[in-house]
Structures are given as structure tokens and as C-alpha cells.
N, C-alpha and C positions, 0 to 999 in steps of 0.2 A: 504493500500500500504506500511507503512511506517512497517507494522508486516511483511511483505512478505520480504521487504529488511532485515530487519532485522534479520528473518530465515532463508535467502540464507547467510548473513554474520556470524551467527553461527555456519551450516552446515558446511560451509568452514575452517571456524575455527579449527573444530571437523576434519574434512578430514586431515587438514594440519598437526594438532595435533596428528592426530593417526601415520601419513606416517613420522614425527618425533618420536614419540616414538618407531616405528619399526627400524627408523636409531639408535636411541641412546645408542643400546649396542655396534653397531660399531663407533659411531660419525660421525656427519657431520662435515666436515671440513671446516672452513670459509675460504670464498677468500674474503675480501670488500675492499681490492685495488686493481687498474688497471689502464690500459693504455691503452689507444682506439685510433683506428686508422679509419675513414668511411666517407662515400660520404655523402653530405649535399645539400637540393637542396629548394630556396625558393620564394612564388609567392607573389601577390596581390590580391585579392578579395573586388572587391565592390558588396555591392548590392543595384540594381536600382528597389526594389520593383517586376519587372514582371521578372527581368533575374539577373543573375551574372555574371560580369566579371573578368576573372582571367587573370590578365596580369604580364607581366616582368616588368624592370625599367624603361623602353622605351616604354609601352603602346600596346607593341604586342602580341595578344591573343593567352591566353593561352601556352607563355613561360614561363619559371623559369630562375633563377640564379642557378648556377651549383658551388659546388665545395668541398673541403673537409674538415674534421675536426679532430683535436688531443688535445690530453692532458689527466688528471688525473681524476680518477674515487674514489669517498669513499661510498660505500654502507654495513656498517654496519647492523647486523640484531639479533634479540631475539630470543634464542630458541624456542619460540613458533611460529615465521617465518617473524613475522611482521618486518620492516629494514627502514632505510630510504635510499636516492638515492640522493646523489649529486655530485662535483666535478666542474673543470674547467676547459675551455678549448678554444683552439681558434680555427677557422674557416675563411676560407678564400674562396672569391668567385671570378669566371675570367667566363667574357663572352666575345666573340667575333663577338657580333650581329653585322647583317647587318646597322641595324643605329647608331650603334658606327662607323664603318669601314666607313657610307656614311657621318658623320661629321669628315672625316679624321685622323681617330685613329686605332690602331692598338687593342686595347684592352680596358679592364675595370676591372681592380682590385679593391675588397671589404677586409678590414679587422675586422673580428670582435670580442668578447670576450663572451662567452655563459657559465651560471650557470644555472646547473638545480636544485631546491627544488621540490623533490617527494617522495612521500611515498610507500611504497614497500611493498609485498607479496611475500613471497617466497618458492617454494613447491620442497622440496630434492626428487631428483630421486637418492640419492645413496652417497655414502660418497662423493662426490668428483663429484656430477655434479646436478644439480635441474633448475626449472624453475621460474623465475620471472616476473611478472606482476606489473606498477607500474604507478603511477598518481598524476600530481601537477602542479608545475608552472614550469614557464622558464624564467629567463631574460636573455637577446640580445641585446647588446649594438654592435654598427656599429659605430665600433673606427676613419677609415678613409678609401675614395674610390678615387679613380685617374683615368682619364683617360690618355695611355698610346702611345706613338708615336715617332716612329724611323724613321727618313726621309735620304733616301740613296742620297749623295751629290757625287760631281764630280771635282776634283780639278785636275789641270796640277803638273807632276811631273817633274820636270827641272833638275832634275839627269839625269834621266830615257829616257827622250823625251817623255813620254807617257802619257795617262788619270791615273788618280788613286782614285779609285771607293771604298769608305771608308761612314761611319753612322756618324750621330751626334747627338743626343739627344734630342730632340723638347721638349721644356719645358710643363711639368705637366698642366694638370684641372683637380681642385677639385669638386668633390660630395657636392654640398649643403646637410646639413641633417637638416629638418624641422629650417632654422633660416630665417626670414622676409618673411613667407609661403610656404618656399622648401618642398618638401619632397623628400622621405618621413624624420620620425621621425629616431635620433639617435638611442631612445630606442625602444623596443616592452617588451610586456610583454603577454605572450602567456602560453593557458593551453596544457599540454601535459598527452598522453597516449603512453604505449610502453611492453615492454618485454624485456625479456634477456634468452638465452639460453648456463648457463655455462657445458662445458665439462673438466674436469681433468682443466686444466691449460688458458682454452679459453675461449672466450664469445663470442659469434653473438647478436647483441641486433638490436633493431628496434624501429622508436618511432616517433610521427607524432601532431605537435602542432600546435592550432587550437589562431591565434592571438585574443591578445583581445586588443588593441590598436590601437584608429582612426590615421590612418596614412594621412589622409585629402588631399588624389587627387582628390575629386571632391567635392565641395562643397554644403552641404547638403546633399549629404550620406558619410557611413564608409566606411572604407578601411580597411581592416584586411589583417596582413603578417600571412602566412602560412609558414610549413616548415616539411620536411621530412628527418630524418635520418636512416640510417644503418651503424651498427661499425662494426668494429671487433676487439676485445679487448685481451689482458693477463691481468689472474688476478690472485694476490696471497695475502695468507694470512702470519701475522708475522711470523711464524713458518716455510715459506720456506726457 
């Protein structure tokens, strides 16, 4: 087995290596910065042995947290195509489930800080556009969450003679994150797999991390946080 991987990562090698040496009397042109702009969307998973459950932060099957994510991109790479894949970036989550709104809130905001460490492969379609494939970790850190609520009040207006229908700010709850058995946990730490497809000045990427971190909602089995991205990015290299 370990000869067979090892002949498919040769071959690739050799493919990647020939489709660069066809580029390189015209040059490929490096972009490995950027700026990413994409939807983020992330669940729960236990497994009870006979089934899985995939739940939101509320327990309800088979939702997600929804929301989206920005910041910097550095994906430097070798002539011979190999690169790494990193950056920073934040993400933000808002949900408006029904058992937020049934304990009397309006909403549920997450804030968080997201680094990916991955390792890259990268196959040029042309000076100036190629495809990448890439694989590693992720840390996610779940900086702070709120719940959120506006209560519309009713005051006499003694000018006026009349009612005057005005908001006032109902003070914050905080998100326990994993301290005296909350969950879930601040951090996750999750492997990812993904892509990128740059055009001229663009990127579309995709990428979907599989947690590896018990985030401990039921005691005695795992709970692993999931996560699914789509960006869409501008990327340039020094020379623009």
C-alpha cells in the first residue's frame, strides 16, 4: 500500500513538474496574498455508537450556525508547486433560532479568530491562473458569544400629550465556553481538506474541517465541531 501511495505521489509530482516546465518559458506568476471574503457555516457531531447526531448550539437536529468570514490569506509556493497555506482571519456567527427567540432574545452572536496551517499543491493552468488542493490543520478559537435583546418600551410624552414608542437595550448573556462543564470548548482544533481555484486576479476556494476536539455534550461520548467554508478571494503577488 505504502508503494502505491507512494507512486501516485510521484506521478503527481512528474504531472505537476512537466505542466510547470511547459509554463516556465512564459512564467507562472505568483499571487500568495489575498483577501477573502465567504460564508462559514458550523455543527456538532456526537457519536452514540449505533447513530450520529448533528446538532446546532441549542440541540436541534441537524442545524448549523450560519455566518461569515474575512481576513488575510499567505500561501507561498516552490517552483516545483509544492506551497504552504495559511493566514488569519475572523469569523462571525448570528443565529436567530427559535429557542433563542423562545428564551426571549432576539438573536445570538459568535465571535471568532480562525488560523489555518496547510500544506499545498498547486497545479498552473497558465500564467496567471492554476488549481490548488491543500491539507492540514485549523485552529478556532470562539473569542466571545452574546445573547442579544431589544425590548420596545412605552413612555408618556408631556410635551406632546401623547404615547412615545422608543427601545432600550436589555442587558447582554454570555456564552459559557467549556469553564465548570459548559460547552462547548473555546478552542477546536480540526483537520481540514479544501481547494482553491485562482483566475487572473481571483480565487473561489472551498474547504471543509472534520473536528478533532471533544467538545463534551454528553458525557461519555465525543462531540466533534464541524465546519464548512466557501470564499471568495483577491489575490496578488509583490509585483502588482
Amino acid at each position: 500500500m505504502k508503494k502505491i501511495i507512494l507512486a501516485g505521489l510521484f506521478a503527481l509530482a512528474s504531472i505537476n513538474a512537466s505542466a510547470q516546465g511547459a509554463l516556465f518559458s512564459g512564467g507562472h506568476k505568483e499571487a500568495p496574498f489575498g483577501l477573502v471574503l465567504g460564508y462559514v457555516n458550523k455543527d456538532w457531531s456526537t457519536d452514540f455508537g449505533s447513530y450520529t447526531w448533528r446538532e446546532n448550539l441549542w440541540g436541534q437536529k441537524n442545524k448549523k450556525l450560519h455566518g461569515f468570514q474575512i481576513g488575510f490569506q499567505y500561501a507561498p509556493c516552490l517552483p516545483i508547486g509544492l506551497g504552504v497555506d495559511t493566514g488569519l482571519f475572523y469569523e462571525c456567527y448570528i443565529s436567530t433560532s427559535d429557542v433563542v427567540q423562545d428564551w426571549g432574545f432576539d438573536d445570538f452572536t459568535e465571535h471568532n479568530l480562525y488560523v489555518p496551517i496547510h500544506a499545498m499543491w498547486r497545479f498552473p493552468l497558465s500564467r496567471d491562473c492554476s488549481f490548488s488542493v491543500f491539507g492540514g490543520l485549523g485552529l478556532q478559537w470562539a473569542m466571545y458569544g452574546s445573547y442579544n435583546c431589544t425590548y420596545e418600551t412605552v413612555t408618556w410624552d408631556w410635551d406632546s400629550g401623547r404615547p412615545y414608542f422608543g427601545y432600550v437595550n436589555y442587558p447582554e448573556e454570555w456564552q459559557q465556553y467549556g469553564n465548570n462543564g459548559e460547552w462547548p470548548h473555546h478552542f477546536n482544533l480540526q483537520w481540514e481538506v479544501g481547494g482553491k481555484l485562482r483566475i487572473k486576479n481571483f480565487q473561489l476556494s472551498a474547504s471543509y474541517a472534520f473536528g478533532a476536539t471533544n467538545h463534551e455534550f454528553y458525557e461519555g461520548y465525543k462531540t466533534k465541531q464541524n465546519k464548512l467554508s466557501i470564499g471568495l478571494g483577491f489575490v496578488f503577488g509583490t509585483d502588482d
